[in-house]
N, C-alpha and C positions, 0 to 999 in steps of 0.2 A: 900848048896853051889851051885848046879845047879839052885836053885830059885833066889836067887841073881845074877846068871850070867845071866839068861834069862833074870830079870829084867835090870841088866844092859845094856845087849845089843840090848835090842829094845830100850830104850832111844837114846842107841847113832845111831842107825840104823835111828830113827823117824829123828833126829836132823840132818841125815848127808843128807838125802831124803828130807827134807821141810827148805828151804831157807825163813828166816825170815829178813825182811827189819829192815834195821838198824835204820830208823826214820819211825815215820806218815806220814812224808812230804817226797815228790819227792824231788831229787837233783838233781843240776845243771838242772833244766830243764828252756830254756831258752824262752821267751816269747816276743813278740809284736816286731821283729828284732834286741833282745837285744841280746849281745853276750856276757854280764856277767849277774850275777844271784839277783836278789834283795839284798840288803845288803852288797854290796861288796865294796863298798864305803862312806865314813863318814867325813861330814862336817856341824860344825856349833850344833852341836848334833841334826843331821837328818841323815839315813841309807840315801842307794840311789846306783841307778844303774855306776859302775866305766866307763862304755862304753862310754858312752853321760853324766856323773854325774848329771844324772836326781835322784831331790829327790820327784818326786813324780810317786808313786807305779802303775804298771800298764799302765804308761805311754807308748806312740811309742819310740822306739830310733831314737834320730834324729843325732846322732855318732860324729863327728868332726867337721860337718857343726853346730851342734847346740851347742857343746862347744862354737866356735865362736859367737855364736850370742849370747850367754849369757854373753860372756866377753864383746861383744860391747854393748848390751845393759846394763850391770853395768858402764863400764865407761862413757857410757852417761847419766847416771843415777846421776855419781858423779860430772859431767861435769854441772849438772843441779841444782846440789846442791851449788856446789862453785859458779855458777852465780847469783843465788841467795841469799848467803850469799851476797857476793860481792854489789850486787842493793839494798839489805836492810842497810849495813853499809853504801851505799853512799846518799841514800834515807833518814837514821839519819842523816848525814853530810848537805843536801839539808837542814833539817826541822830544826837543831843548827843554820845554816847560816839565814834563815828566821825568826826563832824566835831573834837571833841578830838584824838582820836589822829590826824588827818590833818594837824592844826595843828600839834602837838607834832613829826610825824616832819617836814615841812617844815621847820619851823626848823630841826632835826636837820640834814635833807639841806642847808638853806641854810649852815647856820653851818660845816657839815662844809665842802663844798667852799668856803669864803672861807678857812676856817684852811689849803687843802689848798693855792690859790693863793697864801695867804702864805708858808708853807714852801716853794712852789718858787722 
């Protein structure tokens, strides 16, 4: 009986004395002016910092002012695609209308010169 309490009680005596880390990895330790922690935000299936919603690791925080500019740079982004779209469906409409009028004046030129042959 006293062997097993000795034993017992330097186990919990070891255990109560040596404070063991609950992960490998630090927590909450915040890096490069980020004020939340890698992974604390998810978009798109990418992790990324909730602060700045930077998804790439290790990055500076650039906080509110870089939200902002990643919203403006997206919407000009879109602003660049719909003009685009827009120039190419009117650029088709340009090349329908010319490949018409090129039809139209060919026949013209053909029919011209057959009537021109038959009158001579």
């Amino acid at each position: 009986m006293c062997i097993d309490e000795c034993c017992n009680c330097s186990v919990q005596r070891y255990l109560q004395e040596t404070v063991l880390p609950r992960s490998k990895y630090e927590e909450d330790v915040f890096i490069n002016n980020h004020t939340t922690v890698w992974g604390s935000w998810w978009k798109d299936h990418q992790w990324g910092y909730k602060c700045c919603k930077q998804m790439i690791r290790n990055s500076y925080c650039t906080g509110a002012a870089g939200i902002k500019a990643a919203e403006a740079a997206t919407d000009l982004m879109k602003a660049n695609i719909d003009r685009k779209e827009a120039t190419k469906g009117l650029s088709q409409f340009c090349l329908l209308l010319l490949d018409l009028a090129w039809t139209q004046l060919s026949s013209w030129v053909i029919g011209r010169q057959f009537n021109l042959n038959i009158n001579n």
